[in-house]
Backbone bond lengths (Angstrom), bond angles and torsions (degrees), N, CA, C in turn:
res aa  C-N    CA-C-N  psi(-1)  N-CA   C-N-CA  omega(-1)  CA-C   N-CA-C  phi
1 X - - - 1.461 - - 1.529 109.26 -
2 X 1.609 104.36 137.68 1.724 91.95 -177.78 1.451 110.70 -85.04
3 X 1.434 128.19 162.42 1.209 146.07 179.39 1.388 105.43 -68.41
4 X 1.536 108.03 140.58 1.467 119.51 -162.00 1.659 113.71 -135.86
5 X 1.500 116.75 92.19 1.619 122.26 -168.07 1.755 91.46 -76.73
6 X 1.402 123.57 161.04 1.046 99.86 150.71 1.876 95.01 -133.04
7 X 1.637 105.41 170.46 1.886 106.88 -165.02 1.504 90.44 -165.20
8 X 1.226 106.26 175.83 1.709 125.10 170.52 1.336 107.04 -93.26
9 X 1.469 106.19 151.78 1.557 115.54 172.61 1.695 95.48 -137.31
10 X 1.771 107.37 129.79 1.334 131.62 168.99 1.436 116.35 -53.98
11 X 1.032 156.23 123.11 1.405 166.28 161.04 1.282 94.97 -92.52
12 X 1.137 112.40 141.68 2.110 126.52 139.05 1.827 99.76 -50.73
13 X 1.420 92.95 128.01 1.454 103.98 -177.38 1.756 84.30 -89.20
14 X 1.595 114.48 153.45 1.287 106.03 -170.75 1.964 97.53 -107.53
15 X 0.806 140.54 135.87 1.379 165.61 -29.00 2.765 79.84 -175.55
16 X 1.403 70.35 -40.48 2.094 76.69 176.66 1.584 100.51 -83.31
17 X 1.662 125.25 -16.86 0.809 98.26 -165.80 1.665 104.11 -107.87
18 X 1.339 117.94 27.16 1.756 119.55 -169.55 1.459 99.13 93.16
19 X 1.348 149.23 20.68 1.110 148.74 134.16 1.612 118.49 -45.34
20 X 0.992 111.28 179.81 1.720 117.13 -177.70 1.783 96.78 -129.55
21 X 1.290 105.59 125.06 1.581 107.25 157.07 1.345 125.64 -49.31
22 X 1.426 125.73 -50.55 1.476 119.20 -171.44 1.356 104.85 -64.01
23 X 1.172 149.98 143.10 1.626 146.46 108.67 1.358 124.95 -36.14
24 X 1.193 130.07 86.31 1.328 133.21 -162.77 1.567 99.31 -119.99
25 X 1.274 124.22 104.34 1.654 105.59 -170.50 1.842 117.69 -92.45
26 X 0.923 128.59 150.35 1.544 104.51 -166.77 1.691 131.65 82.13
27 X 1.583 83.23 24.13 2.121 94.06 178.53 1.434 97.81 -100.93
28 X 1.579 112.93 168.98 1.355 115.71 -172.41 1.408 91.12 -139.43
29 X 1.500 110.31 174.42 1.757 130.86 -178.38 1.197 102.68 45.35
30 X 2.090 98.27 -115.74 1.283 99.21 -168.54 1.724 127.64 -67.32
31 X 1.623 90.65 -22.93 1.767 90.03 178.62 1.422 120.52 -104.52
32 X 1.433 105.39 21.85 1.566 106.23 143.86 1.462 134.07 -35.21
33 X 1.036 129.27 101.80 1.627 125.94 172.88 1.471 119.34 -54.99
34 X 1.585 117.88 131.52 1.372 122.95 -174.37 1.492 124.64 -64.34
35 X 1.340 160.91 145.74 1.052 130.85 163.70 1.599 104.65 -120.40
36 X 1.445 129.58 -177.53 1.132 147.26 -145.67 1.845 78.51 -140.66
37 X 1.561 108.19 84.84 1.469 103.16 162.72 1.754 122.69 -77.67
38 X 0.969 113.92 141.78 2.036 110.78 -179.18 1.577 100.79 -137.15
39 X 1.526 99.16 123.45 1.437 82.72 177.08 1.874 121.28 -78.87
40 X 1.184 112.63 151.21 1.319 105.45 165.46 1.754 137.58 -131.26
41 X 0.811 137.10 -150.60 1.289 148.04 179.14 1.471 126.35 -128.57
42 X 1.845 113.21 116.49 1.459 96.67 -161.79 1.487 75.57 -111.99
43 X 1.454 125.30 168.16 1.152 159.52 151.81 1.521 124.61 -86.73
44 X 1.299 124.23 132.92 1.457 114.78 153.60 1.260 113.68 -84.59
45 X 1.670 110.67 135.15 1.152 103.04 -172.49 1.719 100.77 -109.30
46 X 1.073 138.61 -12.22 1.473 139.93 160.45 1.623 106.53 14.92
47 X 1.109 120.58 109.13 1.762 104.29 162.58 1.986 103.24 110.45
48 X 1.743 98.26 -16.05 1.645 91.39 -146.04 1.563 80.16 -115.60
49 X 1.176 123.50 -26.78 1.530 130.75 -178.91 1.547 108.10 18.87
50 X 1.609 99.01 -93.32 1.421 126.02 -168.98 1.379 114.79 -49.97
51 X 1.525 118.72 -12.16 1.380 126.88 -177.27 1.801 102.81 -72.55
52 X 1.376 115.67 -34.16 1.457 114.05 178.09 1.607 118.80 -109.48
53 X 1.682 98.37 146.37 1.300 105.28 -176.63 1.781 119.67 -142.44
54 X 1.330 133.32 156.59 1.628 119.26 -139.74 1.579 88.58 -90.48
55 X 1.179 124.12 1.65 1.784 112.29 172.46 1.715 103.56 -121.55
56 X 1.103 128.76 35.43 1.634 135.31 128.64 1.138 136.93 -112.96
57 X 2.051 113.45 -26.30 1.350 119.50 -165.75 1.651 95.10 -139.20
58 X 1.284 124.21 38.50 1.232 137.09 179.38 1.929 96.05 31.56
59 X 1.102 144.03 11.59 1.229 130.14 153.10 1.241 110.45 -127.67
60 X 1.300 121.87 175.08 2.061 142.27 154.38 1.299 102.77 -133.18
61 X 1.410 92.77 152.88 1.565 115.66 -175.90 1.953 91.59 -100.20
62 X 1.222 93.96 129.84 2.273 83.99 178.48 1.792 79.11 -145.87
63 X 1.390 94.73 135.92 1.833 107.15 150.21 1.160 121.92 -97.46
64 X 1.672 92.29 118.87 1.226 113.09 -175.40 1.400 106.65 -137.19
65 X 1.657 108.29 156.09 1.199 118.05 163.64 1.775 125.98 -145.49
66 X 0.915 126.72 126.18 1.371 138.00 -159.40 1.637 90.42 -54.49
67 X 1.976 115.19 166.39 0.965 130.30 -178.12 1.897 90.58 -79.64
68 X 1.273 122.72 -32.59 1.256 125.64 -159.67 1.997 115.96 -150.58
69 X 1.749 100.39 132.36 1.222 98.30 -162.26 1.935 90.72 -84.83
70 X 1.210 143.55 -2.14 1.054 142.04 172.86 1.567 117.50 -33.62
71 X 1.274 131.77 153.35 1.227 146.45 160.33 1.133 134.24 -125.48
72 X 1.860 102.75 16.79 1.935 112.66 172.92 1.834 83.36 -85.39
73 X 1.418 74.85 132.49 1.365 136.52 -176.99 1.964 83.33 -43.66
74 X 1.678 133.05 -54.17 1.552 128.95 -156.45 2.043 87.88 -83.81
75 X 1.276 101.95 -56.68 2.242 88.72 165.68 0.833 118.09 -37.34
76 X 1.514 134.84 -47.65 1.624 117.74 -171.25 1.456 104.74 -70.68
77 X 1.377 116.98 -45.74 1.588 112.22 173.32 1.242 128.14 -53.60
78 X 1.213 112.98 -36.42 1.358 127.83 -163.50 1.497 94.16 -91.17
79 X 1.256 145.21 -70.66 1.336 144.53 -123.66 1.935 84.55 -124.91
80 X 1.147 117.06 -94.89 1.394 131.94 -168.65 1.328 108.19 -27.02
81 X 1.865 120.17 -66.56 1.732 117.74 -177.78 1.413 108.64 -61.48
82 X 1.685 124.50 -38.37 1.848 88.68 162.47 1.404 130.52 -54.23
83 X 1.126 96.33 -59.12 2.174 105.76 179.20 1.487 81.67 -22.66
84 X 1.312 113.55 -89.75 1.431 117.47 -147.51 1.420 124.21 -54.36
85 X 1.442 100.18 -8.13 1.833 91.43 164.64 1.236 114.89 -95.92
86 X 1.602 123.32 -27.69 1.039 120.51 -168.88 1.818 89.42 -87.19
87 X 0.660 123.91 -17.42 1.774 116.59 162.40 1.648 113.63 -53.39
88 X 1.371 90.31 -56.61 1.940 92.02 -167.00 1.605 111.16 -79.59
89 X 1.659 97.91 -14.48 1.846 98.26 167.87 1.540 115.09 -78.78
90 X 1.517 123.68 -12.54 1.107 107.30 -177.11 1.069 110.75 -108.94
91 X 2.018 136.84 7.11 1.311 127.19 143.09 0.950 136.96 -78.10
């Protein structure tokens, strides 16, 4: 049986329900955006991979690894956003 954490996941609070219309990401205090927390249930999926795919379960599991573990800001442009297209063009 796979291992089962369980945690909250953030929703967009919707806008009728005391949400905020703008999407502003990176506000603080008062103009923090509300969310609609739900708790849920994650799974390990180890072993089950191939069972999911991004046009039944809106995700895929793919191993991957970047050309570079860097986080200047010109690597991710340079090196990382190709990988990752030519990643998502070839599933």
């Amino acid at each position: 049986m796979a291992a089962l954490m369980e945690t909250t996941m953030n929703y967009h609070l919707d806008p009728s329900r005391g949400g905020s219309k703008p999407s502003t990401f990176g506000t603080i205090g008062v103009l923090r955006r509300k969310f609609d927390s739900r708790p849920i249930q994650i799974h390990d999926l180890r072993g089950l991979e191939s069972e999911f795919d991004i046009h039944t379960h809106s995700f895929q599991i793919h191993d991957w690894k970047p050309g570079t573990t860097s986080l200047d800001s010109n690597d991710v442009k340079q090196i990382i956003y190709p990988e990752t297209e030519e990643l998502i063009k070839s599933m």
